[in-house]
C-alpha positions in Angstrom: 0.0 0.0 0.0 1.6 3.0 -0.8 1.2 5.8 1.9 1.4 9.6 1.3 2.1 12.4 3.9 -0.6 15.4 4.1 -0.7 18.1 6.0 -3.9 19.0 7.9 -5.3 22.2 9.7 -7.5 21.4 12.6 -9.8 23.6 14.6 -8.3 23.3 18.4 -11.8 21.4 19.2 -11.4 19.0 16.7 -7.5 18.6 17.3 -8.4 18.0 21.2 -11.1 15.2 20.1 -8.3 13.6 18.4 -5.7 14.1 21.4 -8.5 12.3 23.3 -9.2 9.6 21.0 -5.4 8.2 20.8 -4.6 8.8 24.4 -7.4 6.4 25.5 -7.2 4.2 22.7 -3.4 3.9 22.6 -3.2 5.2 19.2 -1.1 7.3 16.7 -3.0 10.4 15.0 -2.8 9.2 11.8 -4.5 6.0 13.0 -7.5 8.0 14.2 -7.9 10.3 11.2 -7.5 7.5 9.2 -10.3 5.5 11.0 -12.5 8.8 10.9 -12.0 9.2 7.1 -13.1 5.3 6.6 -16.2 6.1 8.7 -17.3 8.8 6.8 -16.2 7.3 3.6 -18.5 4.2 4.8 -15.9 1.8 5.3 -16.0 -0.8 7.9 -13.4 0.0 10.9 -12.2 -1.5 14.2 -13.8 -0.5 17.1 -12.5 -2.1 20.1 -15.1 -3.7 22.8 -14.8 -2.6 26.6 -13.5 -5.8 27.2 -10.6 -5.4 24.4 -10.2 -2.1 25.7 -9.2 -2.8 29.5 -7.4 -5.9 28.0 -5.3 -3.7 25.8 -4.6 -1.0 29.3 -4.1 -4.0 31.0 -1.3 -5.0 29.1 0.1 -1.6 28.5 0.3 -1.3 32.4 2.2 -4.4 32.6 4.4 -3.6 29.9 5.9 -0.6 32.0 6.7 -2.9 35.1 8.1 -5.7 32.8 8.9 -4.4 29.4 9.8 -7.8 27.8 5.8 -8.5 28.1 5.4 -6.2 24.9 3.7 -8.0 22.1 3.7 -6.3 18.4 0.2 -4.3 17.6 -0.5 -6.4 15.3 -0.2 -9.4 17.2 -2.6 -8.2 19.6 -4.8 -6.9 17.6 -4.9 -10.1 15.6 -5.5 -11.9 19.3 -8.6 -9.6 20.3 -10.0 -9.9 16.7 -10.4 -13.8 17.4 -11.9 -13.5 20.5 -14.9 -11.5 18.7 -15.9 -14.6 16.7 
């Protein structure tokens, strides 16, 4: 996929909704605009349950006492999907 850097201009409200968004969701910006731009767009996105979500803090938390718990994104992410079906 090829990927393209743009340069965006947000009103401070909308720029603090994002801040929001990726602190709780443990997310980068791009990831969030992204997901907002398939949403309006009418693509299907992730949205992660409550349960994924406290899983997912969960882990971060552990991660700072014992950093060689980390697991790639997309290995978790791949983990939480299967536990939808």
């Amino acid at each position: 996929m090829t990927v393209r850097n743009v340069a965006v201009t947000l009103p401070e409200e909308l720029y603090n909704m994002v801040e929001k968004a990726r602190s709780i969701e443990h997310r980068s910006r791009s990831e969030v605009i992204q997901e907002a731009l398939r949403s309006h767009f009418g693509e299907p996105t992730y949205r992660p349950t409550h349960e994924e979500r406290a899983a997912l803090v969960a882990a971060l938390d552990a991660a700072q006492s014992d950093p060689e718990s980390l697991q790639e994104w997309s290995d978790v992410r791949q983990t939480l999907r299967g536990r939808r079906r």
